[in-house]
C-alpha positions in Angstrom: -29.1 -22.2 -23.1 -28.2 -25.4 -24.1 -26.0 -25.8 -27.7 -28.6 -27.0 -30.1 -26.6 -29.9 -31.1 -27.5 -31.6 -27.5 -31.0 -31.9 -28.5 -33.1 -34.0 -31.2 -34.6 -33.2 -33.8 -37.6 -33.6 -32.6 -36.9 -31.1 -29.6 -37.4 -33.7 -26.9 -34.3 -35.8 -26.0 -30.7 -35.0 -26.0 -28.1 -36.4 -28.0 -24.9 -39.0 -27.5 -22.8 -36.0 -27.4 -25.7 -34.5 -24.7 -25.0 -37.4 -22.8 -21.4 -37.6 -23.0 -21.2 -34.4 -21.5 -23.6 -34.6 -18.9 -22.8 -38.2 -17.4 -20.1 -36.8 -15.5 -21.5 -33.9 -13.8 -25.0 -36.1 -12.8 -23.3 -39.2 -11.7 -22.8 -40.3 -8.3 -24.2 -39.0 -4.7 -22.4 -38.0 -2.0 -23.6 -39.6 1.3 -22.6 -38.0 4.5 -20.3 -40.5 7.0 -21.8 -42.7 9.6 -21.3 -42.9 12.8 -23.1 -46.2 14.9 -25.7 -46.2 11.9 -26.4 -41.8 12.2 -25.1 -39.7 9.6 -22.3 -37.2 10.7 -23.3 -33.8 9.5 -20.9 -30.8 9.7 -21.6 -29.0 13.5 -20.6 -24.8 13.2 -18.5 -23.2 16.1 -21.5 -20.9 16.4 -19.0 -17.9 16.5 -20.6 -14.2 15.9 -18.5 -12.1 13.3 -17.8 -8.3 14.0 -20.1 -6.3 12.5 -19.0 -4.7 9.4 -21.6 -2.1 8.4 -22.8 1.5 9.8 -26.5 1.8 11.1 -28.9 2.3 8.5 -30.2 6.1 8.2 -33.1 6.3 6.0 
């Protein structure tokens, strides 16, 4: 739920104080790193974890 002082009177558009609030967390993107013109994602050390739970018994 949003505090109903972020949106208009009209119920359709948010408010300065909306805005204020908002700008920061919507701002911005966060590109991954190039490398030669190929974006660097992350690579995982494919590395199996013990297992931590008994067989299942219906």
């Amino acid at each position: 739920m949003m505090p109903r002082n972020y949106i208009t009177q009209d119920g359709f558009h948010i408010t300065d104080k909306a805005k204020e609030y908002f700008a920061p967390l919507i701002q911005g993107e966060d590109y991954p790193a190039y490398k030669n013109g190929i974006p660097q994602y992350a690579r995982l050390k494919k590395v199996l974890e013990k297992k931590k739970l008994r067989k299942w018994k219906p």
